[in-house]
C-alpha positions in Angstrom: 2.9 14.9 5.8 0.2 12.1 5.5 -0.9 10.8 2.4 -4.5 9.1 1.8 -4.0 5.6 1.4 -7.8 4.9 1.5 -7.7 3.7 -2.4 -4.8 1.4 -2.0 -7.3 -0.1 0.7 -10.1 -0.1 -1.5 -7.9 -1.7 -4.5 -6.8 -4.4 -1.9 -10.5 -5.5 -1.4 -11.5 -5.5 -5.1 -8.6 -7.9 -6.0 -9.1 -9.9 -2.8 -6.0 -9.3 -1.3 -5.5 -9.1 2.8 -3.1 -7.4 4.1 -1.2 -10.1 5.2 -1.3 -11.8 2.0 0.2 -8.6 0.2 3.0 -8.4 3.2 4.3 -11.9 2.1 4.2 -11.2 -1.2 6.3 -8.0 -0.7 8.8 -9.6 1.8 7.3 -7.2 4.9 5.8 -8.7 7.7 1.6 -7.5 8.3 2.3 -5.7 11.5 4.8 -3.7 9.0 2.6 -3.2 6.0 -0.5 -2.1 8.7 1.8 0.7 10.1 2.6 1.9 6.5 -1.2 1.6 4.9 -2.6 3.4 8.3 0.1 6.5 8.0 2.4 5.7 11.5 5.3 4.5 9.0 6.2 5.7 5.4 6.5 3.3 2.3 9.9 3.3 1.0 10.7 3.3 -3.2 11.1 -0.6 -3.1 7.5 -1.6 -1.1 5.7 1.2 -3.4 7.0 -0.9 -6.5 6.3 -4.2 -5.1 3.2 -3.3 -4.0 2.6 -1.6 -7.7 3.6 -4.8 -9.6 1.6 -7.5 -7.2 -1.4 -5.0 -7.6 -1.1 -3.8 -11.3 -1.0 -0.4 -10.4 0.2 1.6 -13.5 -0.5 5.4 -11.8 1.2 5.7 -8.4 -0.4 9.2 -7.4 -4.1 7.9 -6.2 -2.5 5.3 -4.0 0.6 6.9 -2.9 1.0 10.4 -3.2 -2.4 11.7 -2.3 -2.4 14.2 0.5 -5.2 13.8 3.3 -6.9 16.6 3.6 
């Protein structure tokens, strides 16, 4: 299964946030956080509510439980 992780992208570049800058935040390397975001790796519980808190994100679905279709 492969979720649609287009809006967490989206969200990233409203707030100005590379993906490498979000990896160090989260305590993942980029390389790590590029596999997840682009569907070859899955988030775990712990990156999905570190990425939630350094992004504000208060509704998880859209970003994280969206099937692509």
């Amino acid at each position: 299964m492969q979720f649609n992780h287009l809006k967490l992208k989206g969200l990233m570049l409203e707030k100005g946030i590379t993906q490498k800058d979000l990896a160090k935040a989260i305590g993942i390397s980029a390389v790590s956080l590029n596999k997840k975001i682009n569907g070859l790796t899955q988030f775990d519980a712990e990156d999905i509510v570190k990425i939630s808190n350094e992004l504000d994100i208060v509704d998880l679905k859209p970003y994280f439980f969206t099937l692509k279709v």
